[in-house]
KELO-819660 format. One record per residue: residue number from 1; residue in one letter; z negated, x, y of N, C-alpha, C, O in turn. Coordinates in steps of 0.2 Angstrom, whole numbers. Each point is the difference from the previous one (the first is absolute). Example, Ala and Ser with C-alpha at 12.3 -4.5 7.8 and 13.67 -1.06 7.14 Angstrom:
# residues 2
<rec 1 "A" <-39 66 -28> <0 -4 6> <0 4 6> <-3 5 -1>>
<rec 2 "S" <7 -7 6> <-1 4 6> <-3 -4 5> <-1 3 6>>
//
This chain:
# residues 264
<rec 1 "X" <367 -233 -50> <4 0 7> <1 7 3> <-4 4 0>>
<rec 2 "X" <10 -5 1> <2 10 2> <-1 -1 8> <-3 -4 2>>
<rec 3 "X" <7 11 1> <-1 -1 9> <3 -5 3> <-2 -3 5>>
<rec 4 "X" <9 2 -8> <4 -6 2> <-3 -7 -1> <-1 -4 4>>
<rec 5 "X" <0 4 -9> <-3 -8 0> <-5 -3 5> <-1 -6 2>>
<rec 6 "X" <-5 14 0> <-4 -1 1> <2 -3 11> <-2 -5 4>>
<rec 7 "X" <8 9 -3> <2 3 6> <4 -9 -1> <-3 -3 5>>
<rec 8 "X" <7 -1 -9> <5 -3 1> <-6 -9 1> <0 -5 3>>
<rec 9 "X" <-6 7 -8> <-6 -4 0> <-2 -4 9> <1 -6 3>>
<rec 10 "X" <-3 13 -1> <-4 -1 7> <7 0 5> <-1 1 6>>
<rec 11 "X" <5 -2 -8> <6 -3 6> <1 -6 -1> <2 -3 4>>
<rec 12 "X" <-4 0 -11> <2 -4 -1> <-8 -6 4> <0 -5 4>>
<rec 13 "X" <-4 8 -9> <-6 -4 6> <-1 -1 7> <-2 -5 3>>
<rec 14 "X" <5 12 1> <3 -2 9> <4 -3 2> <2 -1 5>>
<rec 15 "X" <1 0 -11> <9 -4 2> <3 8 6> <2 -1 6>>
<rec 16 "X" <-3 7 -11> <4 5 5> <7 1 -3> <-1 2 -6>>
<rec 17 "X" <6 -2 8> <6 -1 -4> <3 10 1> <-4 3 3>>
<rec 18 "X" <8 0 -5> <5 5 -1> <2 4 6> <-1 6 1>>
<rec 19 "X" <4 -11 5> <2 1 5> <-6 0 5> <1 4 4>>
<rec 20 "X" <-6 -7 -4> <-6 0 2> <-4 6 1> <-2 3 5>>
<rec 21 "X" <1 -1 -14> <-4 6 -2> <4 7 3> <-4 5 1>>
<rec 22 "X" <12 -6 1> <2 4 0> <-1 3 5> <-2 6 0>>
<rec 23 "X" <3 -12 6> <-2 1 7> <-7 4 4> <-1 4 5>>
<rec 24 "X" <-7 -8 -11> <-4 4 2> <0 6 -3> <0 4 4>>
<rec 25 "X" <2 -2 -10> <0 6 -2> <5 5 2> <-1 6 -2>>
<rec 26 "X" <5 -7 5> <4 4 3> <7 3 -5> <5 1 3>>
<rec 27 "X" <-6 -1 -11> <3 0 -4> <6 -3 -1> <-1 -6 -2>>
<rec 28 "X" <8 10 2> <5 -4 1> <1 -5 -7> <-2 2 -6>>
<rec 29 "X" <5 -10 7> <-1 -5 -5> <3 3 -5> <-3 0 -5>>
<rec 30 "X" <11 4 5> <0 2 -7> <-3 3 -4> <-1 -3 -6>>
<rec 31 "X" <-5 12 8> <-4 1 -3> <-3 -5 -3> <0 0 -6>>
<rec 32 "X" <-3 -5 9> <-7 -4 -1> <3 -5 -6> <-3 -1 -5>>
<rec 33 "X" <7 0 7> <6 -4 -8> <-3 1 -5> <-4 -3 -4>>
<rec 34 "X" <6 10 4> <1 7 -5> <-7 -1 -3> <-2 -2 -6>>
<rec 35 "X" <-2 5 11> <-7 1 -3> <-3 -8 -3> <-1 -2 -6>>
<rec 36 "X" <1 -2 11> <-1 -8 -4> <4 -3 -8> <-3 -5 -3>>
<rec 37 "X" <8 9 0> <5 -1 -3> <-2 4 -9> <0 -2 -5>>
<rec 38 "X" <-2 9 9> <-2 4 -5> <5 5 -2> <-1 4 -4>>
<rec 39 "X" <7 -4 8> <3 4 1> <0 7 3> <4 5 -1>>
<rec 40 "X" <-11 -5 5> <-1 9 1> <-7 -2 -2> <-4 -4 1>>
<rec 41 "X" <5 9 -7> <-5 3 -6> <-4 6 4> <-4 4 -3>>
<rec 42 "X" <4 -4 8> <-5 6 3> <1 -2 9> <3 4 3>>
<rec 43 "X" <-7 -9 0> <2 -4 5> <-6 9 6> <-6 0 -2>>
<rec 44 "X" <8 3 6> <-6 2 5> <-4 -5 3> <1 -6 2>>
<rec 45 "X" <-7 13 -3> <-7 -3 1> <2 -3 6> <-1 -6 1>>
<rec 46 "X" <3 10 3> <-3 -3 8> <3 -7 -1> <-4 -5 2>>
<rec 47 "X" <10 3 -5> <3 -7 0> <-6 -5 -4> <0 -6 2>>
<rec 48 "X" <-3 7 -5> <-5 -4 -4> <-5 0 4> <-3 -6 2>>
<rec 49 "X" <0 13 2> <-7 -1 4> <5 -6 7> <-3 -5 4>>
<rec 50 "X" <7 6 -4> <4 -7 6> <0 -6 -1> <2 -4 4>>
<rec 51 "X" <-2 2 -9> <1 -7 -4> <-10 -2 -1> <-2 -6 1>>
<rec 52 "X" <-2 11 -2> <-3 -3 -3> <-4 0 10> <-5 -4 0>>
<rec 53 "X" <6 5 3> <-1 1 6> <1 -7 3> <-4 -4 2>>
<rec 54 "X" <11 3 -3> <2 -7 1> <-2 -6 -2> <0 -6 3>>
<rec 55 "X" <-1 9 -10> <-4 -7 -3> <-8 -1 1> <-2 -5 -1>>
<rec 56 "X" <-1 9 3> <-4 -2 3> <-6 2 -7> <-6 -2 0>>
<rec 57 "X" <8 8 -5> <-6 0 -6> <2 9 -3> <5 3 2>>
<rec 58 "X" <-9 -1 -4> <-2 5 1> <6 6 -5> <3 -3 -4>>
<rec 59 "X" <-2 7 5> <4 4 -3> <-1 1 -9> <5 1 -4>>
<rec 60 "X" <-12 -1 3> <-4 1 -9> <5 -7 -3> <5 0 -4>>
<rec 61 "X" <-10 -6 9> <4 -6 -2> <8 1 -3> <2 -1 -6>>
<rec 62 "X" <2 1 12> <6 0 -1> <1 6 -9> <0 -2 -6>>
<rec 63 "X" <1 8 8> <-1 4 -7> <-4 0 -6> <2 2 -6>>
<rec 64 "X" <-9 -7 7> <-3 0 -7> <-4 -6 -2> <-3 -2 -5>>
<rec 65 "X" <5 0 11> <-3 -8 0> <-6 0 2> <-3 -5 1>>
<rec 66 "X" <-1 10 0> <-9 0 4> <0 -3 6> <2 3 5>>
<rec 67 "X" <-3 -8 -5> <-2 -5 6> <-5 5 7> <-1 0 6>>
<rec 68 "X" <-2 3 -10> <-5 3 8> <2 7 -2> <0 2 -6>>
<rec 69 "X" <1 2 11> <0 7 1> <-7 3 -1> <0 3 6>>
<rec 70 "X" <-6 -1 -8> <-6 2 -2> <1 6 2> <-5 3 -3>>
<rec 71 "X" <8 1 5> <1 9 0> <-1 -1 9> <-4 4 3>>
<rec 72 "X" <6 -9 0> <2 1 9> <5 4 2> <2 0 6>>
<rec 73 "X" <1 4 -10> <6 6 0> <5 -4 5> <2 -6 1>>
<rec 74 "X" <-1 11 3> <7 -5 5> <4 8 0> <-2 5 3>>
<rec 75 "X" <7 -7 -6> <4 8 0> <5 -3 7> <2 -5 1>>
<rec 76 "X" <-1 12 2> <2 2 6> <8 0 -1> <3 1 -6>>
<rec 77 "X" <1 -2 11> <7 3 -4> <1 6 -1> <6 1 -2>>
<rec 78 "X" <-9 5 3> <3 6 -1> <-6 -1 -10> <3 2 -5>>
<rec 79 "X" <-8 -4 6> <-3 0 -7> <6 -2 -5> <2 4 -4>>
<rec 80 "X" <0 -10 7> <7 -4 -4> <7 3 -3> <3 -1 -5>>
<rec 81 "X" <-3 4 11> <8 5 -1> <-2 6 -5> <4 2 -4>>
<rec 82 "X" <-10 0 4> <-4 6 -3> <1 -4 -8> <3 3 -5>>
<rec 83 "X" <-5 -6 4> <1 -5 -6> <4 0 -3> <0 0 -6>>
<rec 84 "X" <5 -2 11> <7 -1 -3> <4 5 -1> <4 -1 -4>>
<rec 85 "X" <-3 6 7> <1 9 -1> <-2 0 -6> <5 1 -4>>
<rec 86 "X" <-11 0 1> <-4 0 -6> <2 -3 -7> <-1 3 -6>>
<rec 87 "X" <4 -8 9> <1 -2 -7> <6 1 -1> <3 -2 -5>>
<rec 88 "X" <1 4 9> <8 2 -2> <1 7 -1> <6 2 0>>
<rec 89 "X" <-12 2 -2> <-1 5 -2> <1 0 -8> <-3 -4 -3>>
<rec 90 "X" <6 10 -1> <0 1 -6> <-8 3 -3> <-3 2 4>>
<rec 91 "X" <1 -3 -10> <-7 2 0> <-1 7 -1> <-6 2 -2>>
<rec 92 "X" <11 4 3> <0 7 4> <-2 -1 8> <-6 1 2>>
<rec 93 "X" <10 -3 2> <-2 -2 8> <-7 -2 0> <-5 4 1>>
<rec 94 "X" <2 -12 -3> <-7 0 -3> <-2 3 1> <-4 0 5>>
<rec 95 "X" <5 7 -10> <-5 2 -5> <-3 7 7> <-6 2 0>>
<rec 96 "X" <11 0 6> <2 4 4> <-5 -3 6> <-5 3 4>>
<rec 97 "X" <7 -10 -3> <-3 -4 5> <-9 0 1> <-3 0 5>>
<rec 98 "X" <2 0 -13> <-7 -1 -2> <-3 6 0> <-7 0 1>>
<rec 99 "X" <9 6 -1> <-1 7 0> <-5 0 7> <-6 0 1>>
<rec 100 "X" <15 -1 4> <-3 2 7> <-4 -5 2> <-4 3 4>>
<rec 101 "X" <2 -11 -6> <-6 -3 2> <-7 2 -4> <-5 -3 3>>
<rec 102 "X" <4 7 -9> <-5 2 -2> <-3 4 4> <-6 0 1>>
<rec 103 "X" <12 6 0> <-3 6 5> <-3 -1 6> <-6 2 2>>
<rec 104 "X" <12 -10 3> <-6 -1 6> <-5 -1 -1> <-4 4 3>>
<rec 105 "X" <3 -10 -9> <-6 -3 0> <-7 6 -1> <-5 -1 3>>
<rec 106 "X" <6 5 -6> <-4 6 0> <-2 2 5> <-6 0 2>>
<rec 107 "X" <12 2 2> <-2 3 7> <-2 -3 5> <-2 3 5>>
<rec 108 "X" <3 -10 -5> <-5 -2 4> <-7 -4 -2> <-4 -3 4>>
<rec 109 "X" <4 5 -12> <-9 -1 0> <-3 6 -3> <-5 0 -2>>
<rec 110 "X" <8 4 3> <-4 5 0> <-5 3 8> <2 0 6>>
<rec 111 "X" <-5 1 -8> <-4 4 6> <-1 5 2> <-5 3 0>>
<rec 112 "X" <10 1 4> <0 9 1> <-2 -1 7> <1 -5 4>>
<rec 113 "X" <-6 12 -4> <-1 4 6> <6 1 7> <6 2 -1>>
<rec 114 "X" <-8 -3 7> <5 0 3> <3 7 -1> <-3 5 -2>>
<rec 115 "X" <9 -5 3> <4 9 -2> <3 -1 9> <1 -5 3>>
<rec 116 "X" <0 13 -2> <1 2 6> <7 -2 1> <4 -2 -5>>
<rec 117 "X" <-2 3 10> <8 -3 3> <5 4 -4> <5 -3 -2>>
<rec 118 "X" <-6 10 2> <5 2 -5> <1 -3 -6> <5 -3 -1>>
<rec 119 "X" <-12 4 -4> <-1 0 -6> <6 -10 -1> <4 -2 -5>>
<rec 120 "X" <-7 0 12> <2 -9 -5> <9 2 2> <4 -3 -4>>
<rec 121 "X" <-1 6 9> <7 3 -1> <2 0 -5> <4 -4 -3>>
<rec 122 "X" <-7 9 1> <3 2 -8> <-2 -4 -6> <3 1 -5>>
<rec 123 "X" <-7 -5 5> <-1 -6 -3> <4 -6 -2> <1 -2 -5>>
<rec 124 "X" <1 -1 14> <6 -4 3> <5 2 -1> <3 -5 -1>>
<rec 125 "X" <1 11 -1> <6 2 -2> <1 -2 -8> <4 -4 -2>>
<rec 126 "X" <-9 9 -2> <-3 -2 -7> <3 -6 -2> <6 -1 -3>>
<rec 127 "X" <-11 -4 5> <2 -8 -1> <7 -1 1> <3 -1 -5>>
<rec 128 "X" <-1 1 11> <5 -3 0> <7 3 -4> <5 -3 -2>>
<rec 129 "X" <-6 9 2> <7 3 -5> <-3 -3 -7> <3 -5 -3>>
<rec 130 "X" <-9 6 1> <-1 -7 -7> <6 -5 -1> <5 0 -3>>
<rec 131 "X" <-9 -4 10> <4 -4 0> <4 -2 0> <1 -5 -4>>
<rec 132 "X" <5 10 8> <5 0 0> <4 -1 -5> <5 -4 -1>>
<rec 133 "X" <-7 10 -6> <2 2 0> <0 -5 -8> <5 0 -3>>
<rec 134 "X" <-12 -5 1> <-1 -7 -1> <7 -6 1> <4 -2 -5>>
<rec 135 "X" <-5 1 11> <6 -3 2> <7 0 0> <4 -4 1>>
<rec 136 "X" <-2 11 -1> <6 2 1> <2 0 -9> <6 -1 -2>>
<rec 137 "X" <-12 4 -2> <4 -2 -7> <-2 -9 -4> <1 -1 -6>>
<rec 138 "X" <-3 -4 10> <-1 -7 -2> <9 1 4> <5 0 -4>>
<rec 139 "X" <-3 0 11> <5 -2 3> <6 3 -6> <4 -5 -2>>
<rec 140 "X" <-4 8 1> <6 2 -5> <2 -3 -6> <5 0 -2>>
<rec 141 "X" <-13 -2 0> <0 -5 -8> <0 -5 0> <3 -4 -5>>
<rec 142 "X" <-6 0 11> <0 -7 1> <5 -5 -2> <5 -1 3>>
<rec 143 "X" <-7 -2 -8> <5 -7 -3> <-4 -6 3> <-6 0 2>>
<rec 144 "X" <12 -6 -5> <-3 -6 2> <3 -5 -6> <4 2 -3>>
<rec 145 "X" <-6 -7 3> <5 -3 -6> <1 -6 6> <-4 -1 5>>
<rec 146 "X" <9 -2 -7> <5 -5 2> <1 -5 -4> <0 1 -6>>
<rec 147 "X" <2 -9 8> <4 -4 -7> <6 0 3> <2 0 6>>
<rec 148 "X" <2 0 -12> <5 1 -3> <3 -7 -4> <-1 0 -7>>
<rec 149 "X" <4 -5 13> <1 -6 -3> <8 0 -8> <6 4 0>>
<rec 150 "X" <-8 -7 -3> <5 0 -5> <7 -6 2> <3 -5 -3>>
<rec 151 "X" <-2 8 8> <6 -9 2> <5 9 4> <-1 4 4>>
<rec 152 "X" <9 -5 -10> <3 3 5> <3 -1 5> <2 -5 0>>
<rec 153 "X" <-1 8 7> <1 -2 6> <9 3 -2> <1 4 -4>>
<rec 154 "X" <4 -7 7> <8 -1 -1> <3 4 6> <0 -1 6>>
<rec 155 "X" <3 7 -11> <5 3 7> <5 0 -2> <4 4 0>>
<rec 156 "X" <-3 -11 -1> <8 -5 -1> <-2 -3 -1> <-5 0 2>>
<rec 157 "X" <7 -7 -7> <-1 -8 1> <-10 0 0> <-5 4 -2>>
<rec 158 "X" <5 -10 4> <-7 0 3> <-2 -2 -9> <3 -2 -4>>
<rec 159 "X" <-11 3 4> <-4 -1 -5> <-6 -4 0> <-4 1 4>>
<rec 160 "X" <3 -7 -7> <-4 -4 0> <-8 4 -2> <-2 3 -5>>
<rec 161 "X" <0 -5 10> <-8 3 2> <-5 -4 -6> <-4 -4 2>>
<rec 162 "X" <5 4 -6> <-5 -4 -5> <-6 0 -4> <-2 -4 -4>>
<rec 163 "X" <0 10 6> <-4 4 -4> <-5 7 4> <2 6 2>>
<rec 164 "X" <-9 -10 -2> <-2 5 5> <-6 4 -2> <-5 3 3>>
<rec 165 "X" <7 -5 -9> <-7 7 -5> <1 7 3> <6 1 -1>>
<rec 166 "X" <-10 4 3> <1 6 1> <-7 5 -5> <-5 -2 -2>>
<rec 167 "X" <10 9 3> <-7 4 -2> <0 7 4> <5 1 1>>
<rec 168 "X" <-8 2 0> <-2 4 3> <2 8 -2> <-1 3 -5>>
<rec 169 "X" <4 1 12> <1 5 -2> <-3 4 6> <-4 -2 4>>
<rec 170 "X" <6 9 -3> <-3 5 1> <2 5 3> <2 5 -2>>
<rec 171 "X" <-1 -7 11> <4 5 5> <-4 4 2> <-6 0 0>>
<rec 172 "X" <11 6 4> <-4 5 4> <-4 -4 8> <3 -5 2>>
<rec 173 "X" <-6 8 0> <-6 -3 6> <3 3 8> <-2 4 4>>
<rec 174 "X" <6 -5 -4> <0 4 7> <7 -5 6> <1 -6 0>>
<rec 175 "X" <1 9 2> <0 -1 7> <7 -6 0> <2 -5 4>>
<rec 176 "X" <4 10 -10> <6 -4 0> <-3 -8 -5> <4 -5 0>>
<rec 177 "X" <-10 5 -2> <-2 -3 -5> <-5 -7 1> <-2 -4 -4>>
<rec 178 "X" <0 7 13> <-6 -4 1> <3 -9 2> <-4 -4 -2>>
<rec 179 "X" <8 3 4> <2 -8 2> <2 -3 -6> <-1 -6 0>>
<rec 180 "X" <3 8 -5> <1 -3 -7> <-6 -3 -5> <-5 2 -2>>
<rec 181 "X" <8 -8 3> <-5 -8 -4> <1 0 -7> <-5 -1 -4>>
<rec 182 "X" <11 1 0> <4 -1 -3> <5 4 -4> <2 5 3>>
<rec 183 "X" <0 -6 -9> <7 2 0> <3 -5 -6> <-3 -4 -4>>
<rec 184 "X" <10 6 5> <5 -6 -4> <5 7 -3> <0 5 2>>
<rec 185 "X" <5 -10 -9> <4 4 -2> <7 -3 0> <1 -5 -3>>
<rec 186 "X" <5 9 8> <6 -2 2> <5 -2 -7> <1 2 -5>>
<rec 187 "X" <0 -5 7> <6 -3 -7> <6 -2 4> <1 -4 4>>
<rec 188 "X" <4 10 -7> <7 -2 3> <3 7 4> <-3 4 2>>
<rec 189 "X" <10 -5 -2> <3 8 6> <1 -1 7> <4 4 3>>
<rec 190 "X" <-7 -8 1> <4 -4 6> <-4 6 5> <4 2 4>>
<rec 191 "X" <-10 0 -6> <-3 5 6> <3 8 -2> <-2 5 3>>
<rec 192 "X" <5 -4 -8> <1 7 2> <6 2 3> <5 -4 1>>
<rec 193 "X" <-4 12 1> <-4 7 -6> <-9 0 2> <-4 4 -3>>
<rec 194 "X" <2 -8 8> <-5 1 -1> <-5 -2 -5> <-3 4 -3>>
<rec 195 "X" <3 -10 3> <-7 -4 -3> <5 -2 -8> <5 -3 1>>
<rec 196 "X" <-7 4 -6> <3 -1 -9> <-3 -5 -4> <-6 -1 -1>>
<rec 197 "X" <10 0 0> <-3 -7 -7> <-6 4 -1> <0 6 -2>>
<rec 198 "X" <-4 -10 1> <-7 3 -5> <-6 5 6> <-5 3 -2>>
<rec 199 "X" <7 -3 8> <-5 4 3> <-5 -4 4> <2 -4 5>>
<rec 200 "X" <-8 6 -6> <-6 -2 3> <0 0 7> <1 6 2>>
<rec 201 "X" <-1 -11 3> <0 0 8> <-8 -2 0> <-3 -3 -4>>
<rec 202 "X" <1 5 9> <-4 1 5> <-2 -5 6> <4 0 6>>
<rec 203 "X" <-8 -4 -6> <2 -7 4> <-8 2 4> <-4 4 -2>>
<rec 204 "X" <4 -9 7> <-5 -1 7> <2 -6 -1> <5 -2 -1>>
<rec 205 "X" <-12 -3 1> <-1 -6 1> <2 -1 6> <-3 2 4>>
<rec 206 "X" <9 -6 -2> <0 -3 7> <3 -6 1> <5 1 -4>>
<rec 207 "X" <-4 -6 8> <5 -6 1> <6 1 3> <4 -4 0>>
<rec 208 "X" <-3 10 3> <7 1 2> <1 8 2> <-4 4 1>>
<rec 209 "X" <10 -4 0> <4 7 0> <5 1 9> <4 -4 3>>
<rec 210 "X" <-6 10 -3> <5 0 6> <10 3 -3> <3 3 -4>>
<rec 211 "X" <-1 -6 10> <7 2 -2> <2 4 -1> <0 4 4>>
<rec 212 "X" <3 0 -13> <2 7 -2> <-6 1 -5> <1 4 -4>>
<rec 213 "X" <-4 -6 5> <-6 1 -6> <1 -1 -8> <6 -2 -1>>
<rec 214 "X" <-8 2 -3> <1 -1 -8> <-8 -4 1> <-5 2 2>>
<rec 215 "X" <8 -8 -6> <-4 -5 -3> <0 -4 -7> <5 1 -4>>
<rec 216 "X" <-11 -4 5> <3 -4 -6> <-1 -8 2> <-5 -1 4>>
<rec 217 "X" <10 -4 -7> <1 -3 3> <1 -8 -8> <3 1 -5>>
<rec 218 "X" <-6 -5 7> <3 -8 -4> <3 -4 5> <1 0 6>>
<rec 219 "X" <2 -2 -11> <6 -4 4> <2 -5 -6> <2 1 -5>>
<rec 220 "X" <-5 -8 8> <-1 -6 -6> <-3 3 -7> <5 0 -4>>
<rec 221 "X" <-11 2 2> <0 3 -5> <2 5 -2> <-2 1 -6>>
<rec 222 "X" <6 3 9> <3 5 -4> <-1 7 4> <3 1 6>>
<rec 223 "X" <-5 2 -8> <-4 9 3> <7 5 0> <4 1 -4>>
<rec 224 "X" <-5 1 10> <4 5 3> <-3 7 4> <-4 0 4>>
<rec 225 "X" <8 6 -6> <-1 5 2> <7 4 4> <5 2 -1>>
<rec 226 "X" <-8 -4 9> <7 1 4> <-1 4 8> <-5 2 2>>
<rec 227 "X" <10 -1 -1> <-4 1 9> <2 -4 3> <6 -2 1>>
<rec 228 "X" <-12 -1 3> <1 -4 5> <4 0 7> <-2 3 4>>
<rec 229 "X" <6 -7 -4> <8 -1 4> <-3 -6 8> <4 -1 4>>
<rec 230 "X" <-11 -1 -4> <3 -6 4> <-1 -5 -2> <-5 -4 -1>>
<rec 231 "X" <10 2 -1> <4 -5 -1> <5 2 -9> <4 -3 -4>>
<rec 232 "X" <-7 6 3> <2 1 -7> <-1 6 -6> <-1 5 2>>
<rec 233 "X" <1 -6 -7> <-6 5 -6> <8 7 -1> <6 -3 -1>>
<rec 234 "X" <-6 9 2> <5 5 -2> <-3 3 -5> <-6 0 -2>>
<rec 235 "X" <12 3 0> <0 3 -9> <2 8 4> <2 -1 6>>
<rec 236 "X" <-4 7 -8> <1 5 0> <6 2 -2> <3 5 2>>
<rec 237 "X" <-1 -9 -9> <6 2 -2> <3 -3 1> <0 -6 -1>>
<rec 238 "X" <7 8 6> <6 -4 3> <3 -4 -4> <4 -4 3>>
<rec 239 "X" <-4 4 -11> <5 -5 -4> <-6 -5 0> <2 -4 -4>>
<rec 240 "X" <-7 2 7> <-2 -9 -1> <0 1 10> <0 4 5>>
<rec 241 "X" <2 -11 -8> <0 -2 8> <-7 -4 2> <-4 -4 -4>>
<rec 242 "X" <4 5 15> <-6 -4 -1> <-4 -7 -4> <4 -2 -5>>
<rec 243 "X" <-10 -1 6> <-1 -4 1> <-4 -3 5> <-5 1 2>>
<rec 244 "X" <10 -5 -1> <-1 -5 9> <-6 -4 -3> <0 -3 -6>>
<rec 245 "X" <-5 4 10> <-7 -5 -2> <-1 -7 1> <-5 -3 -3>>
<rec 246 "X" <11 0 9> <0 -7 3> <3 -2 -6> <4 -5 1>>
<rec 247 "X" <-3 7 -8> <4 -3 -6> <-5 -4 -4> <2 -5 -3>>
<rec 248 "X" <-7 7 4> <-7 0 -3> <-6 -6 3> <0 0 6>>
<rec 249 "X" <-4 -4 -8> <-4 -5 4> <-6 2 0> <-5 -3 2>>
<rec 250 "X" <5 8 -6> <-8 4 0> <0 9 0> <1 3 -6>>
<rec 251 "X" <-1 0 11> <-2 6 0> <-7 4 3> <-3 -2 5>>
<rec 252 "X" <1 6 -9> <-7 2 -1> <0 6 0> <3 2 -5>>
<rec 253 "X" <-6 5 10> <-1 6 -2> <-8 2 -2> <-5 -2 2>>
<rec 254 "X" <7 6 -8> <-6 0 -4> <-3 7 3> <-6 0 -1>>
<rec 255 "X" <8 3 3> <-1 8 3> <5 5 1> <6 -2 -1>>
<rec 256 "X" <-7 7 4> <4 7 0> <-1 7 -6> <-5 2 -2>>
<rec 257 "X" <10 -2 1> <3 7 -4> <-2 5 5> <3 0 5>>
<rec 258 "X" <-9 4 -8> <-1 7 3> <-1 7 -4> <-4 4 0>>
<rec 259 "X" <9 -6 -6> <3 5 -5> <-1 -1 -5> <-3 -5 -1>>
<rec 260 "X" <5 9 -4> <0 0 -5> <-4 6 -7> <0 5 2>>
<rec 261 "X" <-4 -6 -7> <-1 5 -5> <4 5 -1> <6 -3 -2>>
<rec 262 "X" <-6 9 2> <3 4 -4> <1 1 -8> <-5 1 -4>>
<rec 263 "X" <10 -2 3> <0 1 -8> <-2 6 -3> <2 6 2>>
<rec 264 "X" <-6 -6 -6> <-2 9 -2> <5 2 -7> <0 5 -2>>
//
């Protein structure tokens, strides 16, 4: 029994349904779809410490199945984001990360003599340029791996979403990179000169898009890569014309486009 069954189990003994769990957890229902589905291969922690909150049984549980927590550990949310930072580090960053936690941990079990106000100045400078200087070469190397679903998204006729095996790749960690859940690969000319058949986009889990935005979108089964109009999906390339959404009986936004891979 994996974390879903475990998770999909004790909703089922509360009689707690989807829209219910969504509510106490705060997590919007498509996420929660998503992760109950198995379609995000890498759901955030704090989302799981939410569910397992809700459900009323302990976090181990939910992740490993140990019915009692035996450690008492109750991680803080900055412990949790600490975490999660962590693990979206390449095992260079790691390896950087663990440097500067060995050095604290030294220096605060070490025992010195108090030193005079100058002496600990020059001390306190010492350290923190370390550090700095620690931090500043993790911040530059910093990767993350991402999934990378195998279903093309369509920039022209729409593509049936059928297929939702992913594998794992390996972006840079930084700021244009941080809201990114996901990515998909476009199939079709409808979005350029910018976006090309065959390029990796950049998605943010979210249930909807403001107007003018690049999203990606189903529409009766069928995935689309467009910007969103309102009231209708637009093509970058003027030879396809919209598509009006009132055409459709089922529309769904899967997330937002917040760029693309560079091709090396």
């Amino acid at each position: 029994m994996d974390y879903i069954e475990r998770i999909k189990k004790i909703k089922n003994e509360r009689k707690i349904t989807n829209d219910r769990l969504s509510e106490l957890t705060g997590i919007p229902l498509g996420t929660l779809s998503k992760i109950l589905a198995g379609i995000s291969d890498s759901p955030k922690l704090v989302n799981i410490v939410a569910i397992a909150d809700a459900l009323g049984c302990t976090l181990d549980y939910i992740v490993s199945g140990v019915t009692e927590n035996t450690n008492n550990y109750t991680l803080s949310h900055d412990e949790i984001t600490l975490i999660e930072d962590y693990r979206r580090l390449d095992k260079h960053g790691c390896e950087l990360v663990r440097v500067v936690v060995d050095k604290e941990l030294e220096r605060t079990s070490s025992a010195k003599p108090a030193a005079k106000e100058s002496e600990t100045i020059v001390i306190s400078r010492s350290t923190v340029a370390k550090k700095m200087s620690y931090m500043e070469a993790a911040g530059a190397l910093a990767r993350r791996t991402i999934p990378v679903y195998r279903l093309p998204v369509s920039a022209g006729p729409g593509v049936y979403l059928d297929d939702s095996t992913a594998e794992e790749i390996s972006i840079p960690d930084n700021e244009k990179t941080a809201t990114c859940d996901f990515a998909l690969r476009v199939s079709g000319n409808s979005m350029e000169p910018v976006y090309h058949n065959g390029d990796l986009i950049l998605i943010e889990d979210c249930d909807s898009v403001e107007v003018g935005e690049l999203g990606i979108f189903v529409l009766d089964g069928d995935g689309y890569f467009k910007k969103f109009g309102g009231d209708r999906l637009i093509s970058l390339n003027p030879e396809y014309a919209d598509i009006l959404i009132k055409s459709f009986s089922e529309a769904v936004c899967c997330g937002r486009v917040v760029g693309k891979l560079k091709k090396k």
